[in-house]
C-alpha positions as a Markdown table, in Angstrom:
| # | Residue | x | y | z |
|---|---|---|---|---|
| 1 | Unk | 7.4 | 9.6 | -13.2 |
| 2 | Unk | 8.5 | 7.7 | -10.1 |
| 3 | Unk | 8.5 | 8.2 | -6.2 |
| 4 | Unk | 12.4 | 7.3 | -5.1 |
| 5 | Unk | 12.7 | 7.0 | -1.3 |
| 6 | Unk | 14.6 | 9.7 | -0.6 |
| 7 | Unk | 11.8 | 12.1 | -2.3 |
| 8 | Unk | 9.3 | 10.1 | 0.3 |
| 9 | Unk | 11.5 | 11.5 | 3.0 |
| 10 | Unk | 11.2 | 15.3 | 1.5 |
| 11 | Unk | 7.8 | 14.7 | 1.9 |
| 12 | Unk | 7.1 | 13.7 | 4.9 |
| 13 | Unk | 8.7 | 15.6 | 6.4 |
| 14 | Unk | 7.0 | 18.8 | 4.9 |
| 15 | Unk | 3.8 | 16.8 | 5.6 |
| 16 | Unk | 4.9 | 16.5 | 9.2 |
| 17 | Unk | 3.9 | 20.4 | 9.8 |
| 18 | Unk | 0.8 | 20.4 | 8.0 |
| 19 | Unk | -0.8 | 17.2 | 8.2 |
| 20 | Unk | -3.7 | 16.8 | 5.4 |
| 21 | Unk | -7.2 | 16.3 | 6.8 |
| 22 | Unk | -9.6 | 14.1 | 5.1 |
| 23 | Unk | -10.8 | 17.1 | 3.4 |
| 24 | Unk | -7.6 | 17.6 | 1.3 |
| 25 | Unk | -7.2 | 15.8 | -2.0 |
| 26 | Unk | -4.1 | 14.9 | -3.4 |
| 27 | Unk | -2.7 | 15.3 | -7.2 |
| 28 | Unk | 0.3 | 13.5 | -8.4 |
| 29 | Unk | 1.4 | 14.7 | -11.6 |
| 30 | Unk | 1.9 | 11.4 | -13.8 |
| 31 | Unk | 1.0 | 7.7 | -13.9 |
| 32 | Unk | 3.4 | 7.5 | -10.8 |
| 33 | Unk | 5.4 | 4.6 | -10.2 |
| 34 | Unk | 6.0 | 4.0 | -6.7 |
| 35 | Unk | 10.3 | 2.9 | -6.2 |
| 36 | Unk | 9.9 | 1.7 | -2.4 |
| 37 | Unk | 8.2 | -1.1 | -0.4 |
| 38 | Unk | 6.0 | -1.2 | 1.8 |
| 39 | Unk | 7.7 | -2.1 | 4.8 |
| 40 | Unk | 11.0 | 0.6 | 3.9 |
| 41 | Unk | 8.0 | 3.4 | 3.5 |
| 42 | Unk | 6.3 | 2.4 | 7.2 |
| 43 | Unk | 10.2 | 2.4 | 8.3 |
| 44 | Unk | 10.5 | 5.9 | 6.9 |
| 45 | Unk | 7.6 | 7.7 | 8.3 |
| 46 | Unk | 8.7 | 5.8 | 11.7 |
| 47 | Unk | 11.9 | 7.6 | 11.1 |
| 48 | Unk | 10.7 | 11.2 | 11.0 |
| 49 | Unk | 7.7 | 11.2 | 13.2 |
| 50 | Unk | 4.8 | 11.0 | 10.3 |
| 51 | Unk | 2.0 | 8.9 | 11.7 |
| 52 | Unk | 0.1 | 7.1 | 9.4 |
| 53 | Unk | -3.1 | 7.1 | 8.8 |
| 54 | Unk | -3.6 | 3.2 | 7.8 |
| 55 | Unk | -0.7 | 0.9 | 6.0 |
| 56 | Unk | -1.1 | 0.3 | 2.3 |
| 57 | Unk | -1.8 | -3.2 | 1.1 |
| 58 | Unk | -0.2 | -2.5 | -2.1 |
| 59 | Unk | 2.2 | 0.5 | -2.9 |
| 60 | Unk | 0.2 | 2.4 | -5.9 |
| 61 | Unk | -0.2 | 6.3 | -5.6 |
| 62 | Unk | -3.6 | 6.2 | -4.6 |
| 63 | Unk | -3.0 | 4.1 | -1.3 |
| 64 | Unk | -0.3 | 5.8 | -0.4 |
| 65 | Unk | -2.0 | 9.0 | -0.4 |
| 66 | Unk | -4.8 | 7.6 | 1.8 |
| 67 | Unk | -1.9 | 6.3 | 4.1 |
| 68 | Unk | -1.0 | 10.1 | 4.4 |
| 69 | Unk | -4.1 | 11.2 | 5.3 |
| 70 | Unk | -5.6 | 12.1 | 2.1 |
| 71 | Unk | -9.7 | 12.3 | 1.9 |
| 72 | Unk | -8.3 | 12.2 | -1.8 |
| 73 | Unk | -6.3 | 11.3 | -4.8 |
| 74 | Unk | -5.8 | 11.8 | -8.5 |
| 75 | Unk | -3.3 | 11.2 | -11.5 |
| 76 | Unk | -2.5 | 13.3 | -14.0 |
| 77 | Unk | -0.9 | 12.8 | -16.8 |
| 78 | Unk | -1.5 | 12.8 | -21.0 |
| 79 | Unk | -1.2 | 8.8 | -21.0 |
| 80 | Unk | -0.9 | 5.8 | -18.8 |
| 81 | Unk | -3.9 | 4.8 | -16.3 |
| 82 | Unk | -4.0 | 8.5 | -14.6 |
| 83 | Unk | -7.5 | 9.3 | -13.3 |
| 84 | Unk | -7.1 | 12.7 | -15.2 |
| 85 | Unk | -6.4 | 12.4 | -19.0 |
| 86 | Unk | -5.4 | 15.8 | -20.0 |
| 87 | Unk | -2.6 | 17.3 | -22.4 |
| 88 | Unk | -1.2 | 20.4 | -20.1 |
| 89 | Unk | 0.4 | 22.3 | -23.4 |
């Protein structure tokens, strides 16, 4: 599974009007592959008025979920390097 660009923009933008706390956790179903740089995502939540809450060193799901705002975040997924290893059939 992948995060393309234009998906980022979906989200932030839904993020926009309910902005997670450091309470909320965040689970990304599959070993997510992240299809964007840095410097295109800080661009992008420039763009639609998301404020970050700290700019990822590296692009891997779990810092872009903290840059969101995230107290929290998982994988999920049957293989790969997911933080949840679980078969959902």
């Amino acid at each position: 599974m992948g995060i393309e660009y234009e998906d980022m923009r979906t989200m932030l933008c839904g993020l926009r009007k309910n902005t997670p706390s450091q309470e909320s956790s965040l689970l990304i179903l599959g070993d997510a592959y992240i299809h964007f740089s840095i410097e295109s995502f800080v661009a992008l939540a420039k763009e639609v008025g998301y404020e970050l809450h700290q700019i990822p060193k590296e692009m891997d799901p779990y810092a872009l979920g903290k840059s969101l705002g995230f107290g929290s975040v998982d994988t999920l997924d049957l293989n790969g390097k997911a933080t949840i290893t679980m078969d959902l059939q």
